[in-house]
N, C-alpha and C positions, 0 to 999 in steps of 0.2 A: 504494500500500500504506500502510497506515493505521499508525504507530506506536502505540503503546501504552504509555502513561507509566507512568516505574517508581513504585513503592509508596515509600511514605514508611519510610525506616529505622527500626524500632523499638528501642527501649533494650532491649540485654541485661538478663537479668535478674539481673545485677550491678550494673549500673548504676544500674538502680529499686531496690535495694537502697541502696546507698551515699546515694540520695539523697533515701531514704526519714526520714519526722519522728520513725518509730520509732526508725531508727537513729540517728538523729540523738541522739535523748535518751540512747539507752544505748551510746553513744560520748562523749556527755559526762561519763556518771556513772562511767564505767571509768578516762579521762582525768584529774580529779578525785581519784577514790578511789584511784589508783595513785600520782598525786602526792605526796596528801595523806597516804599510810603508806608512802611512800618509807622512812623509816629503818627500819619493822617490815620493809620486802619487803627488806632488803639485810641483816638482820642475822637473821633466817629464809633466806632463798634467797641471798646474794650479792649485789652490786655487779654483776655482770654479768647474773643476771636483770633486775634494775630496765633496765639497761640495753636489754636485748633487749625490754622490755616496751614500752621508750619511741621503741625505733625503730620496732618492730612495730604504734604507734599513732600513728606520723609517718607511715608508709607509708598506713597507712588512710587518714588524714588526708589525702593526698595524692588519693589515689582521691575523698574524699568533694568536694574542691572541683574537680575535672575534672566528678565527674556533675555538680555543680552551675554548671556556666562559667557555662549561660545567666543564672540569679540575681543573678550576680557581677559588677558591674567591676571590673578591674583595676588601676585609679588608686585605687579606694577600698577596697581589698583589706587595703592594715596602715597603721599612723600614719605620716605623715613623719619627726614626730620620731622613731620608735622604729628605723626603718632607719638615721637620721644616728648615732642611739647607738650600734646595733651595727655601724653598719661602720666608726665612731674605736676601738671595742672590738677590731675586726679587723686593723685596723690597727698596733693596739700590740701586737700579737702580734711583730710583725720586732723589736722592742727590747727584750721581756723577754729574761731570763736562762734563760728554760728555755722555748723555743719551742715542743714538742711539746704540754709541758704547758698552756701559754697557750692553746694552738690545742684541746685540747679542752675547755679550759675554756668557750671562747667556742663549740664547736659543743653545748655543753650548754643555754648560754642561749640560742640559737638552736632550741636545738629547741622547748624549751619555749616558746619565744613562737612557733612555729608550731602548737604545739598548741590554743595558748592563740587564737588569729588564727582558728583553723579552729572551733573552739567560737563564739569572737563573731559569726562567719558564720552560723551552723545553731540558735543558739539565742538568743532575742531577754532583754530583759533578768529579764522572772519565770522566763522557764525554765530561766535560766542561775542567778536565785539560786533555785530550788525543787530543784534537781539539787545544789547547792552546801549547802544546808540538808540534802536525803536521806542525803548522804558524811558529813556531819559527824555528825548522829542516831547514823549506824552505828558512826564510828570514836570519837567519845568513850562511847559505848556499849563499845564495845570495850576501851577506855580505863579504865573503872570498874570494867568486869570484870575486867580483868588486876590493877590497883590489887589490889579483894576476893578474888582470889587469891591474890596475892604477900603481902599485908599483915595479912588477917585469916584465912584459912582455913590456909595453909601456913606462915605467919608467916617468910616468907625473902624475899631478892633474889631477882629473875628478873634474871642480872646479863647474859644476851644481848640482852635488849631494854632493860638500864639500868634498870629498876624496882626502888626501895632499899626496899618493901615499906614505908611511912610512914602507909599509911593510918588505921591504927586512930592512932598521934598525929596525926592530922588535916592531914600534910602534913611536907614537901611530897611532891606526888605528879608521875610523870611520864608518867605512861598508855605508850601507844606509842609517841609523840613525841621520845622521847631526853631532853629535858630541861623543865625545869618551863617556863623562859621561853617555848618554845615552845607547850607545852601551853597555857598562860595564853594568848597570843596566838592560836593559835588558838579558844580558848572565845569570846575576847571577839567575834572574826570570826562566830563561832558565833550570842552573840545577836543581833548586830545584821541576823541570817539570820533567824533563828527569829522575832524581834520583826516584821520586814519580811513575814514566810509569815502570821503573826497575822493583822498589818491587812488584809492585802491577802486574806484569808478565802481562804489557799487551800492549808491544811491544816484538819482538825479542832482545835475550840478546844481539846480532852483532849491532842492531840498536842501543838499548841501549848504548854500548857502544861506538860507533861512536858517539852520540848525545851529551853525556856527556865530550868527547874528543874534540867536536867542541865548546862547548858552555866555556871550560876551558878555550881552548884557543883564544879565541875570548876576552873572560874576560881578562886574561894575554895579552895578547897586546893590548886591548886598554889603557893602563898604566892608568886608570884612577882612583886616588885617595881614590874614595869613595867605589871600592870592595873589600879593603880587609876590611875598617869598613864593610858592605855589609855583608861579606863573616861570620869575626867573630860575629858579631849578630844574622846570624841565623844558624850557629855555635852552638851559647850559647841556640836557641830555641829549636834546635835538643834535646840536650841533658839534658836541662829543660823537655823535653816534653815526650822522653824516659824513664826519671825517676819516671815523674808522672803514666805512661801509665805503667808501670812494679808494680808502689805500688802499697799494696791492698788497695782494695777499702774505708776499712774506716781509712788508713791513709791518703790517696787521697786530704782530706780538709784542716787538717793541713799543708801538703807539700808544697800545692798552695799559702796556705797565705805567707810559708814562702819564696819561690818563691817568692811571689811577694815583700814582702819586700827588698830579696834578690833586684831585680829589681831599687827599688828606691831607694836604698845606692849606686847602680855601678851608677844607672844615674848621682846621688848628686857628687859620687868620679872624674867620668869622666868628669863633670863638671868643680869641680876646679882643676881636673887635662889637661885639654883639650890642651893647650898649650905644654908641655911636650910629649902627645899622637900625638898633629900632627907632633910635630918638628920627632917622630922614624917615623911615615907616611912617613916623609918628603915631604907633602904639606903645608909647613910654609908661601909660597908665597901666593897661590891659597887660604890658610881660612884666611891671614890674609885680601885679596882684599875680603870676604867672610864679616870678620868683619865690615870693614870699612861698607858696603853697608848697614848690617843688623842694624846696628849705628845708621845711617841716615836714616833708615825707621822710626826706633822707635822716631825721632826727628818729621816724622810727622802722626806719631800714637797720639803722643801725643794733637794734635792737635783737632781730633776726637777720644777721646779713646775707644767709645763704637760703634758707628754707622759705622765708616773707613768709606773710598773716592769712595767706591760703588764698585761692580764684574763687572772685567775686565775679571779674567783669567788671559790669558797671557797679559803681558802690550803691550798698546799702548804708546810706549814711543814718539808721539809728543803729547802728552793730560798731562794733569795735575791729579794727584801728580809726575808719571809717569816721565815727563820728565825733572820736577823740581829736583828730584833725581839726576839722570843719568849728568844732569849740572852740580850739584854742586862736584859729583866723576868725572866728565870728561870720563865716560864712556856710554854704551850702552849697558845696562841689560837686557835682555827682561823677565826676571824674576825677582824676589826675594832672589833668590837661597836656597829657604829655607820655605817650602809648609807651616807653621806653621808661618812665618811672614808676607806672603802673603797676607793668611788669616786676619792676624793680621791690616793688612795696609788697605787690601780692603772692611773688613768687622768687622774691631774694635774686641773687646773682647769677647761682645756676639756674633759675629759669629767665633771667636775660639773655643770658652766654647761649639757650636754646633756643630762642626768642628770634635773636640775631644774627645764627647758624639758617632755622628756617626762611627767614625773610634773605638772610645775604645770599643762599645757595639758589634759590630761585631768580635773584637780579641778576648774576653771575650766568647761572646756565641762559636765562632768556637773552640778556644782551650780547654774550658771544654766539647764539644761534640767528640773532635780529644781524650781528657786523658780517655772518657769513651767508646770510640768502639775500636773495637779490630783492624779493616782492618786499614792499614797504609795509604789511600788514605785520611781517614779527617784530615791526620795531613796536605797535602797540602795546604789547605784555609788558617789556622791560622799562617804558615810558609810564604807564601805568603803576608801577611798581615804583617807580622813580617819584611819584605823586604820592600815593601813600607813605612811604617812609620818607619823604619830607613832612610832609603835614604833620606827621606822627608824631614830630619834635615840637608840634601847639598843640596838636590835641589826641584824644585818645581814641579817635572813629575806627582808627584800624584791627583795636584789639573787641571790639562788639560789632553787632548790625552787618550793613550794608560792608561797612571798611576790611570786615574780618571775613564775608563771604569773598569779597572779589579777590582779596587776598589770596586765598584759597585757591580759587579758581586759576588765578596766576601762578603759583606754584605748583599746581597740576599741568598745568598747560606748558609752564618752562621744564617740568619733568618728562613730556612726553618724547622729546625726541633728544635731552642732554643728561642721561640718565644710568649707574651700573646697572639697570633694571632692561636699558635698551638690548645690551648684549644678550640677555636670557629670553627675552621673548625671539630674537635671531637665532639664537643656537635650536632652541627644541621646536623651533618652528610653529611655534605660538602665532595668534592673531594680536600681541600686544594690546594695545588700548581700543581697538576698532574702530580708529578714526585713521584715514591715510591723506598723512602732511607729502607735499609734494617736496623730491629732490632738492636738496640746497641749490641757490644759484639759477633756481627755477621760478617765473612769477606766475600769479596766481590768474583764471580769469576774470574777466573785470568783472560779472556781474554774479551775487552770491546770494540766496535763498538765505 
């Protein structure tokens, strides 16, 4: 009697769903656009819808990289460093002062970097910034509109979303963002989107430049201090990066060292210059309440130099060290103001030294992959990355929210193709990340879904 082989199992049609390119796209722009108006959905709907929204797209999330196993390795699945940081983060949770709250502090940045892990998965780097450009269009659109409502048509506060109605004086303004500083940081992220969709011809150039003309002047009024550092920082990367990308290839290595030197003398200069830079800023007020705060951290850094007062994130400022601070300046922080002292208070030195291993390995791998391909789209990641960890020196966005997802998402994306993880998916003949970046030295074509 003759057996009769069985049929090959087909995908539910769930399955070809989840791991479909459509969904793919419109799982990133939900992800993104949810993050990225996180303070409008919590102060409209609550803290616990945001909440419910980000579990309810962890779970997807979840589904989407199961349909996808076959795509995927597992070793090259999230950064080394970024496991070693969140699980010293995890860690410190047994030594804070308010455990419960530690512990969901840290499954908040955990989520978010599984969001952010399961996007660098599904979407390669144009379609990640083309999706990351559409969210932005919409929400500083968004952003103008409420301003021209609050400021020139109603002439009030819209004091639930924080908007003091400033626009018709030209500022400052703070769209849906909560605050100007934000606002501003995001715009700048905004151009260096917009400028990136430009070259790479893959919006219309009307769009383009609309996009770029909103996102200026969104930056410009919100008068906030920290875009034109912002702005001249990556500025200075631009055309670090153009230089490198135009020499030939075997002056390419000298160039970079000296780049990088270059680098650590403007840091050391603008250091002991810093006071003089901010007084032509003219934010002498805002760094020196900046000072003050950053002072008094370090008085109880000192305390714990190595292990800090455990991962909060954003502080709870009725919990301790938290609101021993905030006593002793008479004010109400809710941050650090300064993602690199944060670090420093909540997780001591060895979680800086990790901190600054995860963020420099990913600048490093992105910007020697951006000076070696030709298409102008890899210079976004390392440009990008050059924005957050400036900013990060005024404020603390990149270690919560919006700041801590894209992060993420750039250190997946600079690990995908500058990685020991590349060689293993080569040798056993793996399908690596299941996204295919085209040849170094190769450009991209111009127009991208």
């Amino acid at each position: 009697m003759t057996s009769v082989p069985r049929r090959a199992s087909q995908p539910s049609w769930l399955s070809t769903l989840l791991a479909s390119a459509s969904f793919a796209r419109a799982y990133t722009l939900v992800v993104l656009g949810a993050v990225f108006s996180s303070f409008a959905i919590e102060r409209i709907a609550g803290r616990i819808t945001y909440v419910t929204i980000l579990a309810s797209l962890c779970l997807l999330g979840v589904g989407v990289l199961i349909s996808r196993r076959q795509e995927i390795t597992f070793v090259r699945l999230v950064p080394s460093t970024l496991l070693i940081f969140l699980g010293w983060a995890l860690v410190s949770i047994f030594w804070s002062f308010d455990v419960p709250s530690s512990f969901w502090g840290w499954i908040s940045a955990a989520a978010l970097a599984f969001l952010a892990v399961v996007i660098g998965h599904v979407r390669d780097t144009l379609q990640t910034a083309r999706a990351l450009g559409d969210v932005l269009r919409v929400l500083l659109g968004i952003s103008l509109g409420v301003e021209v409502l609050s400021g020139v048509l109603l002439d009030t506060p819209i004091r639930f979303l924080g908007v003091q109605g400033n626009l018709a004086q030209l500022g400052p303004i703070q769209g849906i963002f909560g605050t100007r500083n934000l606002l501003g940081f995001v715009a700048v992220l905004a151009l260096i989107t917009f400028l990136i969709e430009y070259r790479t011809q893959s919006v219309r150039p009307g769009t383009a430049f609309a996009s770029v003309l909103l996102a200026g002047g969104m930056a410009t009024l919100s008068d906030s201090p920290t875009v034109l550092v912002l702005a001249f920082g990556v500025g200075a990367a631009v055309a670090a990066l153009a230089l490198v990308r135009h020499a030939r290839p075997e002056n390419r290595a000298p160039l970079q060292w000296g780049l990088g030197a270059l680098v650590v003398v403007a840091a050391v200069v603008g250091y002991a210059q810093r006071y003089a830079i901010i007084a032509w800023l003219g934010a002498g007020t805002d760094f020196s309440m900046r000072v003050n705060l950053w002072l008094k951290m370090l008085e109880f850094v000192r305390v714990r130099p190595v292990q800090g007062w455990g991962w909060f994130g954003p502080w709870n400022q009725e919990k301790y060290p938290f609101n021993g601070i905030n006593f002793v300046l008479g004010s109400s922080h809710a941050t650090g103001l300064n993602a690199y002292y944060d670090v420093l208070l909540q997780l001591g030195w060895l979680g800086l030294i990790l901190f600054l291993a995860f963020a420099g390995v990913a600048l490093v791998r992105s910007w020697l992959d951006a000076s070696e391909r030709r298409s102008v789209i890899y210079a976004w990641t390392p440009l990008m990355l050059v924005a957050l960890l400036v900013d990060s020196m005024f404020e603390s966005f990149t270690l919560t929210g919006l700041g801590w997802l894209l992060l993420v998402i750039l250190a997946v994306r600079a690990g995908q193709s500058r990685s020991w993880r590349e060689r293993i998916g080569r040798d056993d003949g793996g399908p690596g990340d299941g996204i295919t970046e085209l040849p170094r030295d190769q450009g991209l074509p111009g127009r991208a879904g």
